[in-house]
PAZAPA-4460 file (N, C-alpha, C; in steps of 0.05 Angstrom, whole numbers, plus 32768, in hexadecimal, padded with zeros to 4 digits):
% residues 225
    n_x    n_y    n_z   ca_x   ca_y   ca_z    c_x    c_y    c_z   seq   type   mol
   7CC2   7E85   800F   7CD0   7E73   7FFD   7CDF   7E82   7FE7     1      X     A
   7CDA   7E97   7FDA   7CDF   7EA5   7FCA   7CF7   7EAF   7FD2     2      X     A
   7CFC   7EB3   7FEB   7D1C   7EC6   7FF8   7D2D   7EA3   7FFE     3      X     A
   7D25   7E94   7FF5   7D40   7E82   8002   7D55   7E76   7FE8     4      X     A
   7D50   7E77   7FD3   7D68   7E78   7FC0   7D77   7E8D   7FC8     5      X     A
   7D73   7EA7   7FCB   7D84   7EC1   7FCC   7D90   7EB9   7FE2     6      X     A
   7D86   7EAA   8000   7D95   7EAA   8015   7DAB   7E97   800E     7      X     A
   7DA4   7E7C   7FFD   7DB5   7E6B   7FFC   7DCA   7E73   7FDF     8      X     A
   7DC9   7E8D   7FD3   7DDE   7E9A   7FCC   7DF3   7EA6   7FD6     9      X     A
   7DE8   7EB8   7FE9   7DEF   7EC4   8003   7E04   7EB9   800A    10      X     A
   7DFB   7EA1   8017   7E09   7E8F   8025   7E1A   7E81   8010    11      X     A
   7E1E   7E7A   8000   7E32   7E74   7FEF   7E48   7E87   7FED    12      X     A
   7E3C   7EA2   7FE4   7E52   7EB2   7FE1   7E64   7EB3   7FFA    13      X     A
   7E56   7EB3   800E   7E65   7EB9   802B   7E75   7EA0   8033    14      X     A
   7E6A   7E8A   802B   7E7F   7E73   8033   7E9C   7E75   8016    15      X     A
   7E8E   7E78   8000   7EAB   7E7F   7FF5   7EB8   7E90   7FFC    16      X     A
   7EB3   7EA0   8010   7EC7   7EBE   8010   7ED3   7EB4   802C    17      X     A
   7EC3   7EAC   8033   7EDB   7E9A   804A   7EE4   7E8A   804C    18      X     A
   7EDC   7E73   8033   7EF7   7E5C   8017   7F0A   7E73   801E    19      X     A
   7F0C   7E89   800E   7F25   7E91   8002   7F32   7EA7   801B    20      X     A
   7F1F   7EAD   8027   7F2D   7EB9   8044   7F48   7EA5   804F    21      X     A
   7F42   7E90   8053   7F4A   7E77   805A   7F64   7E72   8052    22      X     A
   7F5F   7E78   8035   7F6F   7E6F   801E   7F87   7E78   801D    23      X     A
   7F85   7E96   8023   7F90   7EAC   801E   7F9F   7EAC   803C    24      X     A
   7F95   7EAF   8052   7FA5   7EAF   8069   7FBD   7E9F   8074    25      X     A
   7FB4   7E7F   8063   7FC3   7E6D   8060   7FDA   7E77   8051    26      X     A
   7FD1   7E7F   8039   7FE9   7E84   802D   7FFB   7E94   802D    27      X     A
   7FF2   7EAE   803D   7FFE   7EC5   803C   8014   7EB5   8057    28      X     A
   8007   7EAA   8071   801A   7EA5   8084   8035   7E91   8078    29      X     A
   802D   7E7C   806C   8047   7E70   8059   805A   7E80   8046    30      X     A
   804B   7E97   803E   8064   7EA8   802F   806C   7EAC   8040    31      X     A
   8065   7EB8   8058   8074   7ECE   806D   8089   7EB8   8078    32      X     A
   8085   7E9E   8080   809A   7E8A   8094   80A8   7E8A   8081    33      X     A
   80A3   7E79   8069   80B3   7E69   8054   80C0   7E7A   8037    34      X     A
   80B0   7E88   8036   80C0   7E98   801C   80D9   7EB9   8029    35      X     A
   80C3   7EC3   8046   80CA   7EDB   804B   80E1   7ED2   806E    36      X     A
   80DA   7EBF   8073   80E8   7EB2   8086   80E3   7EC5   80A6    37      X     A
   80C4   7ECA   80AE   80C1   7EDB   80C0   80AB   7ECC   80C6    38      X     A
   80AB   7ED8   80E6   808D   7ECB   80F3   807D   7EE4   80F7    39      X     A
   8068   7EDB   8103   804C   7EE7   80FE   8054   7F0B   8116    40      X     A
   8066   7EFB   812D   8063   7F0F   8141   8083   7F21   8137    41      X     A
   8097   7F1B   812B   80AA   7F26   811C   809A   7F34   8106    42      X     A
   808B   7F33   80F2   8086   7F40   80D6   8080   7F58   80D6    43      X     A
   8090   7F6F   80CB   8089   7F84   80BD   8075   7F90   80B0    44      X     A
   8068   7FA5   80AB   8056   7FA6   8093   8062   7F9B   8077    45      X     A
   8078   7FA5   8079   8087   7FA0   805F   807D   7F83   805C    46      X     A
   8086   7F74   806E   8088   7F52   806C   8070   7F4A   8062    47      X     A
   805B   7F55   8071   8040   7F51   8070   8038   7F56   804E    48      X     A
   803E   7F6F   804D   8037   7F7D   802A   8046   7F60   801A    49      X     A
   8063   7F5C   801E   8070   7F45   800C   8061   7F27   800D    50      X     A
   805A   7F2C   8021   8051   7F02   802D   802B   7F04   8019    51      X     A
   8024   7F21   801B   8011   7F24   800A   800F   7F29   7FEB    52      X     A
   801E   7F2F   7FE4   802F   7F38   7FC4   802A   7F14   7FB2    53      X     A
   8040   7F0A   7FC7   804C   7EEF   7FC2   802D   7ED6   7FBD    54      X     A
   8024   7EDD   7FD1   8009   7EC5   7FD2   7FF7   7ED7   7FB7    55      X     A
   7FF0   7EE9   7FC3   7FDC   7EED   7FA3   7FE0   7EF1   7F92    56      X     A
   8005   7EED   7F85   800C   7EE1   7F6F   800B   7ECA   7F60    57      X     A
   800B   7EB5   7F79   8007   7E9A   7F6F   7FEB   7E9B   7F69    58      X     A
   7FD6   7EA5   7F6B   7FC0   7EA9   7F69   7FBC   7EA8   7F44    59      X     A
   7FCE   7ECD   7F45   7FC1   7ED0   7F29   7FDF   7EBE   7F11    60      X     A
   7FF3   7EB3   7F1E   8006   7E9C   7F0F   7FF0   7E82   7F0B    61      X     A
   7FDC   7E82   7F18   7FD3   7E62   7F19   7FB9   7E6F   7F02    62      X     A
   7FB1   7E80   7F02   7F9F   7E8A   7EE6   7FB2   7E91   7ED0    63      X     A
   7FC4   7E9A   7ECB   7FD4   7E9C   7EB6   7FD8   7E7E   7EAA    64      X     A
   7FE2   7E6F   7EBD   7FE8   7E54   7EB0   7FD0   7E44   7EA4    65      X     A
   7FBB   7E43   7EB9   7F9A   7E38   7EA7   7F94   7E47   7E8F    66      X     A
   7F9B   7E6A   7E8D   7F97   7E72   7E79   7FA0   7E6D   7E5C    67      X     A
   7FC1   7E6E   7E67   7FD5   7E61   7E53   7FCE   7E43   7E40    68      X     A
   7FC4   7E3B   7E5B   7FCB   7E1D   7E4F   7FB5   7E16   7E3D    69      X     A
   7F9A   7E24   7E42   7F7E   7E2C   7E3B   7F82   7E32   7E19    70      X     A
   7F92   7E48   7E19   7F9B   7E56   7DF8   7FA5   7E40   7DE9    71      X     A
   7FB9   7E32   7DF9   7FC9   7E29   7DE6   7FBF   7E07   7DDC    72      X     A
   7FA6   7DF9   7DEE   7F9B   7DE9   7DEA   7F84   7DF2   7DCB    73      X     A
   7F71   7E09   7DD7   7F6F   7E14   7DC1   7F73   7E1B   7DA2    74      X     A
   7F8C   7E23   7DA2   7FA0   7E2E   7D91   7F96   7E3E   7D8E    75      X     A
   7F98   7E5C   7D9C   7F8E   7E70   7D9E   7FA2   7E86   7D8E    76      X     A
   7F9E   7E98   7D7E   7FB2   7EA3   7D79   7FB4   7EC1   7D8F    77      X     A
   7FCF   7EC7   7D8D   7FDA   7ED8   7DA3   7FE1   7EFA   7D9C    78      X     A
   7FDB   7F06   7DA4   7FE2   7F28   7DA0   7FF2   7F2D   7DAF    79      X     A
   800C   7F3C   7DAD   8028   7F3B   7DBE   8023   7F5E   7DB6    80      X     A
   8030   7F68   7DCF   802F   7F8E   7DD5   804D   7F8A   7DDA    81      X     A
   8056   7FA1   7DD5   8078   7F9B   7DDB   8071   7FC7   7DDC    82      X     A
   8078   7FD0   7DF0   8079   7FEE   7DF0   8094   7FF3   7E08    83      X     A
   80A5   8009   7DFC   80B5   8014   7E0A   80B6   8026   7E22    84      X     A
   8096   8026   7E29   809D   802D   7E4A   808A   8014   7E62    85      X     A
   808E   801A   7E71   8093   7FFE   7E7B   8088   800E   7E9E    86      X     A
   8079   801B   7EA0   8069   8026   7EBB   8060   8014   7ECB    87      X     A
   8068   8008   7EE1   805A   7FEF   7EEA   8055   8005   7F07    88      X     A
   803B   7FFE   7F0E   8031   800D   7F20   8031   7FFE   7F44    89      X     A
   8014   8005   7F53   8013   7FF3   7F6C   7FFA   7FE2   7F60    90      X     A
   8004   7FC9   7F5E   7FED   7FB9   7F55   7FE9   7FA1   7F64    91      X     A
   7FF0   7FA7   7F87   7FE4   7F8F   7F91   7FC7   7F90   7F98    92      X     A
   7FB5   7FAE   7F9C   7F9D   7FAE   7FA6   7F8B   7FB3   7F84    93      X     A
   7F95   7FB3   7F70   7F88   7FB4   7F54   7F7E   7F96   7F51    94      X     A
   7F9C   7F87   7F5A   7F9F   7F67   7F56   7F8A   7F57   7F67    95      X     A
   7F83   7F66   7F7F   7F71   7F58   7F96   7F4D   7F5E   7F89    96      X     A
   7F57   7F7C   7F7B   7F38   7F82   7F73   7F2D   7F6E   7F5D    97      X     A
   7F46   7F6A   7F4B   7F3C   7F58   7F31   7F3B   7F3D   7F30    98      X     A
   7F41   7F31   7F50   7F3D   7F1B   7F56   7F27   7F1A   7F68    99      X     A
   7F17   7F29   7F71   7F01   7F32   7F84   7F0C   7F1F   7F9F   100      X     A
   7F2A   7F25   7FA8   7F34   7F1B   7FB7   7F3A   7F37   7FD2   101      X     A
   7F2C   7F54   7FCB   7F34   7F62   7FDA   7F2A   7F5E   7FF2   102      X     A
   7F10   7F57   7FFA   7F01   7F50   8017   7F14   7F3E   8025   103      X     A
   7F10   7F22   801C   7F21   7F0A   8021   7F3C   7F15   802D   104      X     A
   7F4E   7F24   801B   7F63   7F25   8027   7F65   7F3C   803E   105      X     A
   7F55   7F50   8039   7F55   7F5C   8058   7F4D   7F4C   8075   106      X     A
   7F40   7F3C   8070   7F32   7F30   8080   7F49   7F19   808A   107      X     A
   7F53   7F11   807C   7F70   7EFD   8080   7F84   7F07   808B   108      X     A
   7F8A   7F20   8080   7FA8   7F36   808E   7F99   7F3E   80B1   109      X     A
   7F79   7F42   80AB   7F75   7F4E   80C9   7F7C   7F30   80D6   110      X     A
   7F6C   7F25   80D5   7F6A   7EFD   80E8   7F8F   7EFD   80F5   111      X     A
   7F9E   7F09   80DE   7FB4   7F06   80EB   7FCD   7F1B   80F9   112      X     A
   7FBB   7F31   80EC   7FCC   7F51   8105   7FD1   7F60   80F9   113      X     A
   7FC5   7F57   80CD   7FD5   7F6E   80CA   7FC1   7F7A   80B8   114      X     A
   7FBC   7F90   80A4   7FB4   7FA4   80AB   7FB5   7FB4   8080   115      X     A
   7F9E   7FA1   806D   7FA4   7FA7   8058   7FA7   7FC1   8047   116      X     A
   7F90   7FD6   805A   7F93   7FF5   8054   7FAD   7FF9   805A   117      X     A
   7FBC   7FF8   8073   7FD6   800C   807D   7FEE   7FF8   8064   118      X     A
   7FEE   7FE5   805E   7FF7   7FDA   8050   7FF9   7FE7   8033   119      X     A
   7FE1   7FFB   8029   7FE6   7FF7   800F   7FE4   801C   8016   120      X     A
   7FEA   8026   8025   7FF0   8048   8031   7FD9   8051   8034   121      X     A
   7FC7   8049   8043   7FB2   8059   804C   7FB0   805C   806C   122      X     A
   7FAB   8075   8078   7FAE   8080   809A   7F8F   8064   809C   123      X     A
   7F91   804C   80AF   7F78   8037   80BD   7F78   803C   80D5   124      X     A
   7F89   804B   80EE   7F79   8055   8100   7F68   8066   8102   125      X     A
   7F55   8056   8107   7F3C   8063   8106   7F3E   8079   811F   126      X     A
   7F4D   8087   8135   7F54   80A4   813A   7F5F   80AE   812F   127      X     A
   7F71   80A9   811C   7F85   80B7   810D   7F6C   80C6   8101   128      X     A
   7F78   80E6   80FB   7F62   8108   80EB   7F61   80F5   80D0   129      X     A
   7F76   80EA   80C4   7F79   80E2   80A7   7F69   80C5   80A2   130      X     A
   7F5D   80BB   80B4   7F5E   809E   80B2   7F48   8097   809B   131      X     A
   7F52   8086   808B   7F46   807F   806E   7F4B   8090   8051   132      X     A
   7F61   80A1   8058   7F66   80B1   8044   7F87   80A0   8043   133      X     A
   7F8D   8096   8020   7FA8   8098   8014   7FBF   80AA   8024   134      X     A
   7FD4   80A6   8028   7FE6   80B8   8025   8000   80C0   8008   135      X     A
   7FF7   80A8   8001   8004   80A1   7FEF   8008   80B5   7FD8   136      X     A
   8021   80BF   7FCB   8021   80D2   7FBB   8016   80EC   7FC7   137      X     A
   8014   80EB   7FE1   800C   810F   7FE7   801D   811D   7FF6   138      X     A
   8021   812F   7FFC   802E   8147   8015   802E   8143   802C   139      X     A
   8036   8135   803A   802F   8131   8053   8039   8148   8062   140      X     A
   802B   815D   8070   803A   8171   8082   802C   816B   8099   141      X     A
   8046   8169   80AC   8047   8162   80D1   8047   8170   80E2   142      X     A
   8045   8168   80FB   8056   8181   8108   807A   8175   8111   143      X     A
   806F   815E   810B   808A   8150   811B   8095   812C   810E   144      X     A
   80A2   811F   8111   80A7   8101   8106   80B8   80F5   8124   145      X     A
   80B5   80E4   8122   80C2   80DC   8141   80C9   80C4   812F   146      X     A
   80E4   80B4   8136   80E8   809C   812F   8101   8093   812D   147      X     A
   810C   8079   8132   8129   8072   8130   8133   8068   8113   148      X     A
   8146   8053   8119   8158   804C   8102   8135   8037   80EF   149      X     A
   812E   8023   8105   8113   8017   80F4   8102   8023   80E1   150      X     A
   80FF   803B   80EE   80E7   804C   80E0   80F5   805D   80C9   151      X     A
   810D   8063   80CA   811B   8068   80B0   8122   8059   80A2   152      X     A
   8129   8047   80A2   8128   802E   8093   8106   8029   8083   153      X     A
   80F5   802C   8096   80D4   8023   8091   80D0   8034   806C   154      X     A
   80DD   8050   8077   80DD   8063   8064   80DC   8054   8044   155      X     A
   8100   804B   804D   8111   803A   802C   80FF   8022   8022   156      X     A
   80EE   8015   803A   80DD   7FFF   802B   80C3   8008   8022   157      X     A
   80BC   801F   8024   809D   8032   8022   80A6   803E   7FFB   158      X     A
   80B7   803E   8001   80C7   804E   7FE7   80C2   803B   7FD8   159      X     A
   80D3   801D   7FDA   80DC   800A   7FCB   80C1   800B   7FBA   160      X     A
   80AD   8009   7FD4   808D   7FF2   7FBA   807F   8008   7FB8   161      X     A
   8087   8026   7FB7   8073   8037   7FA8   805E   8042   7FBE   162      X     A
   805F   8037   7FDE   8044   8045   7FE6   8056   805C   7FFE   163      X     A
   8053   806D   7FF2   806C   8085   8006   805D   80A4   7FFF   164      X     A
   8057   80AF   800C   8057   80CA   800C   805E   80DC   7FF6   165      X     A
   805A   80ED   7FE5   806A   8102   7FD6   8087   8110   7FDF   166      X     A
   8077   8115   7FFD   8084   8120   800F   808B   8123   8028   167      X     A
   8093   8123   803A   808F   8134   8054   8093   814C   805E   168      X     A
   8083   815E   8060   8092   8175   806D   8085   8179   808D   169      X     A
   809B   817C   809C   809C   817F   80BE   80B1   8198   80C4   170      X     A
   809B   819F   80D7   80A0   81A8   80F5   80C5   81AA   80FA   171      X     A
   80C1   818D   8103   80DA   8191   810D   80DD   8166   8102   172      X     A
   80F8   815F   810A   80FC   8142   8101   8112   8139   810A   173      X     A
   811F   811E   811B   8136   8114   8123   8146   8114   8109   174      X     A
   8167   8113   8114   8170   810A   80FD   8171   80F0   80EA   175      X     A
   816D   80E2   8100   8166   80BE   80F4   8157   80C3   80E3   176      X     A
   813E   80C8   80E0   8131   80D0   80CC   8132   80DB   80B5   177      X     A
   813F   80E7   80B8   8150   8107   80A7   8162   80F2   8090   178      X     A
   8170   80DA   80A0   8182   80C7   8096   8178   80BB   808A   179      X     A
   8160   80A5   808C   8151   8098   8085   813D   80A3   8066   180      X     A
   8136   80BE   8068   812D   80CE   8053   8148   80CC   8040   181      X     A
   8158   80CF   8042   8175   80D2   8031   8172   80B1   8024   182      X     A
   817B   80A3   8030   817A   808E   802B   8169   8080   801E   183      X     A
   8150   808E   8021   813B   807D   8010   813D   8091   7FF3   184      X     A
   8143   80AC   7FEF   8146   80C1   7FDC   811B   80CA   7FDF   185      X     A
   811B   80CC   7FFD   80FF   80D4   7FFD   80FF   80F8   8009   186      X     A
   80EB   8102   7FF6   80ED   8127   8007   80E5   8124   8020   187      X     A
   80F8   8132   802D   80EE   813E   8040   80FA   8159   804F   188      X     A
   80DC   8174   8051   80E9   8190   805D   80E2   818B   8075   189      X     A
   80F1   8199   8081   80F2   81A4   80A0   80FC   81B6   80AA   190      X     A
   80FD   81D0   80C1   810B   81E3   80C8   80FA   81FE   80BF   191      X     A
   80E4   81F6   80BD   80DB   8214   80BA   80D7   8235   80CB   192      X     A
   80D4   8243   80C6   80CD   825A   80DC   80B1   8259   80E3   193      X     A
   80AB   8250   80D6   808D   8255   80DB   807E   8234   80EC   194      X     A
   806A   8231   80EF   8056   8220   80F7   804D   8219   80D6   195      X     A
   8058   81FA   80CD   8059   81F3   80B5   8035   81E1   80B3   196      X     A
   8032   81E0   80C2   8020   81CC   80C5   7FF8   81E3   80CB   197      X     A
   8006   81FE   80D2   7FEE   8212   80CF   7FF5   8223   80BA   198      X     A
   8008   8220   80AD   800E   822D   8096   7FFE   8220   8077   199      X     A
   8006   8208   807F   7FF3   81F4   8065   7FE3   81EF   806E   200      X     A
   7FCB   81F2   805F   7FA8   81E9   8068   7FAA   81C7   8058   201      X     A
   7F9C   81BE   8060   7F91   81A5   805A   7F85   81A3   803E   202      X     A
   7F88   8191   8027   7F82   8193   8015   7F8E   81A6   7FFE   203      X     A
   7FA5   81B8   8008   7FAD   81CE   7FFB   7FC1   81BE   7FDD   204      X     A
   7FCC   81C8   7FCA   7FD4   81BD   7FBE   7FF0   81CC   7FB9   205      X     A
   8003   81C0   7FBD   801C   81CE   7FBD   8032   81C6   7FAD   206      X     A
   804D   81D9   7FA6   805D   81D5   7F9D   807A   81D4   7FAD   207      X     A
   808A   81C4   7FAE   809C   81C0   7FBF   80B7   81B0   7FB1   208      X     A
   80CF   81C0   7FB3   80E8   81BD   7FA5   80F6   81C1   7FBB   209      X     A
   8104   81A9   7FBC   8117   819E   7FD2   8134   81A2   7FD0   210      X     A
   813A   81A6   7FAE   8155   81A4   7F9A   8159   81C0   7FA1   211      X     A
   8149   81D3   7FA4   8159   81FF   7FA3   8168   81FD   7FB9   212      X     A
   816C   820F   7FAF   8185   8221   7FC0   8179   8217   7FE0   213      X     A
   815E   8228   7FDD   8153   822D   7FFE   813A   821C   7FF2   214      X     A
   8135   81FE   7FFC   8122   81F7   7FF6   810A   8205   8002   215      X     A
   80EC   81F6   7FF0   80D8   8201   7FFC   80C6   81F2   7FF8   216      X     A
   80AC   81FD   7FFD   8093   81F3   8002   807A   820C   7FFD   217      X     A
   8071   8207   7FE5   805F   8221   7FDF   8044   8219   7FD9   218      X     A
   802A   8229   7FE8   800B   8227   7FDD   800F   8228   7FB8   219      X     A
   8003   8212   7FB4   7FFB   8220   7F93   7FE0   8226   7F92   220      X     A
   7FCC   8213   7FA1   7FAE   821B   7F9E   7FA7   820B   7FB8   221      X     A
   7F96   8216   7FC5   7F81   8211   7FDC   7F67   8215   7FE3   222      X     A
   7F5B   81FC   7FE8   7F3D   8205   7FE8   7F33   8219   8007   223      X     A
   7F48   821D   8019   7F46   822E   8031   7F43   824C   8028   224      X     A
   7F34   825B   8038   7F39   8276   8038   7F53   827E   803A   225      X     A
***
């Protein structure tokens, strides 16, 4: 007798999280038809990341307004910040955490194909060497990039919302790509003499200037022998 409140907590929590699983899948698919104008078997990550952006905005728009309306029923008085820099970061997975909406919405993007880690730059095949590690803001060195006009393009929308690489440095690389790096104004070396990819150890921490004469790519510190 003693364990069946906790189960019938349990079970609450779990039927709300699949309330808002629900909630959320619903909504994310209506941004994607009606705001983003794409179907489920057409959508992009991009689309996906936007159709998700969009819905768990109305989320925290529909708390701003109860909040609002809350103060001013109140008469609450107000503290206004006004500062001259203006850093706005990646805050759709901050926004999911401070809504304890992050479960829910993975669980919604999977039900429908898509995929909230690779979404916000993290390697989710689970074969992938990297899988569950960020790429985001690091060095990526390859041996190789394979890809057409799409996947250079993929580049310019990876750029746009902040989840992109530092860098790439490869092996070797098509020119589409090559194009696509230009276009997005993202680094990328290639053409080395050497085996670039046994040259940098894993974890190493490097400096790399793309602007010299003869660009490069240099160890600054490594935890490798």
């Amino acid at each position: 007798m003693a364990a069946t409140p906790r189960l019938k907590r349990q079970h609450l929590r779990a039927s709300r999280r699949d309330s808002e699983e629900a909630e959320l899948r619903e909504a994310i698919q209506t941004k994607l038809a009606y705001a983003l104008g794409k179907t489920r078997e057409a959508a992009t990550d991009v689309d996906w990341y936007h159709a998700t952006v969009l819905a768990v905005r109305d989320r925290v728009i529909d708390t701003f307004l109860n909040a609002h309306a809350e103060a001013k029923r109140a008469k609450r008085k107000r503290v206004y910040y006004l500062s001259i820099e203006f850093l706005i970061g990646r805050l759709l997975f901050d926004t999911l955490t401070n809504l304890q909406l992050v479960e829910p919405a993975r669980a919604a993007l999977a039900s429908l194909g898509a995929d909230l880690d690779r979404l916000r730059g993290i390697f989710s095949r689970p074969q992938h060497k990297l899988a569950g590690q960020s790429y985001v803001g690091k060095v990526l060195v390859l041996d190789a990039a394979k890809g057409g006009v799409a996947t250079a393009w993929m580049l310019y929308e990876m750029k746009s919302r902040g989840i992109v690489p530092a860098a790439l440095v490869l092996n070797a690389v098509n020119p589409i790509m090559v194009q696509g790096a230009a276009f997005a104004g993202f680094t990328m070396l290639s053409g080395f003499a050497v085996d670039i990819t046994a040259a940098i150890p894993n974890d190493a921490t490097v400096d790399i200037d793309p602007t010299a004469e003869r660009p490069f790519i240099r160890i600054v510190a490594s935890s490798s022998p």
